[in-house]
C-alpha positions in Angstrom: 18.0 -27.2 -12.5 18.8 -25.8 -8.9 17.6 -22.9 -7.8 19.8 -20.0 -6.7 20.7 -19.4 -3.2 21.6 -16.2 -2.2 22.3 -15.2 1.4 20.3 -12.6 2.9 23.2 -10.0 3.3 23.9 -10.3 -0.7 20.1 -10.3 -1.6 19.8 -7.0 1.0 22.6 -5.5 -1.0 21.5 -6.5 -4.7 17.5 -6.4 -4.2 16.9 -4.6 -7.2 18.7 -6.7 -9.3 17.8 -10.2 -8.3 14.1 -8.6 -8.3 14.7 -7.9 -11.9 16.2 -11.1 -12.6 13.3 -13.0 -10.9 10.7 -11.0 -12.8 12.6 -12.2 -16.2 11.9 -16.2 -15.2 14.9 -16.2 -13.0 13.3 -17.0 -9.3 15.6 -17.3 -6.5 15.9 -18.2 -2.1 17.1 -16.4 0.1 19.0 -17.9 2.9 20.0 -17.3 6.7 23.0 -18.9 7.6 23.1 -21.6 4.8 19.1 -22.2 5.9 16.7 -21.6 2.9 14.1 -18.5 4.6 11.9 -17.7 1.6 11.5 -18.1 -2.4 10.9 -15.3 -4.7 9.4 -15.6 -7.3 7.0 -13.7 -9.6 3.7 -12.8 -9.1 1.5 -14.1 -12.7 -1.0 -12.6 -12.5 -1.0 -9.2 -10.7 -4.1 -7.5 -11.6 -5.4 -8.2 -7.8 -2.7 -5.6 -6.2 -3.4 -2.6 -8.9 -4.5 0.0 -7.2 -8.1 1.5 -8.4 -8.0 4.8 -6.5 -9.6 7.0 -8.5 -13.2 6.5 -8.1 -13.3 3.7 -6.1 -16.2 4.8 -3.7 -18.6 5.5 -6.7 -22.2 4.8 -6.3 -21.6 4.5 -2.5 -22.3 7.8 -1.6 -24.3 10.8 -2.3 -23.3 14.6 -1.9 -26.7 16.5 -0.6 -27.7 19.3 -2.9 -27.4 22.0 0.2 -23.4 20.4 1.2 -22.3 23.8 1.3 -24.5 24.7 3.8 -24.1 22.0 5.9 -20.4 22.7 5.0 -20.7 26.1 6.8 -22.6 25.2 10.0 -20.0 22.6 10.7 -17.5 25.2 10.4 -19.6 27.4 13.1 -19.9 24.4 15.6 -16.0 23.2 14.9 -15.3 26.9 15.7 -17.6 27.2 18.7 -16.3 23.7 20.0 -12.8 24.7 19.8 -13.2 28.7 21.3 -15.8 26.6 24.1 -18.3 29.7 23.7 -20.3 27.7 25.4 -18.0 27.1 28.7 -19.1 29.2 31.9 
């Protein structure tokens, strides 16, 4: 069985759809002037592009006991940077 060609201005204009329809077994090319560009097809196994946000720096940092005090006198020198108290 051939696979579907569909010209680029059509799959621009249906993407959704044929994106559904590949997902359901029904892979297709997309073409440039009657040239086959690129096959979609789709993706098995898709476990590798989930995203894992929430906690995904765990274990690789620690937050001092004293942060809000270090918190503050960053605030200080931020403010004395930006104001340039110490500028003659």
């Amino acid at each position: 069985m051939a696979m579907r060609m569909i010209n680029i201005h059509e799959a621009k204009t249906h993407l959704s759809r044929l994106v559904e329809e590949a997902v359901k077994g029904e892979p297709f090319i997309i073409a440039k002037a009657g040239k086959a560009m690129v096959k979609v097809v789709p993706i098995e196994d898709n476990s590798a592009f989930a995203s894992k946000r929430i906690g995904f720096m765990e274990g690789m940092y620690e937050i001092p006991d004293n942060f809000e005090e270090i918190d503050r006198e960053l605030d200080k020198e931020i403010e004395r940077l930006f104001y340039r108290e110490d500028a003659e």
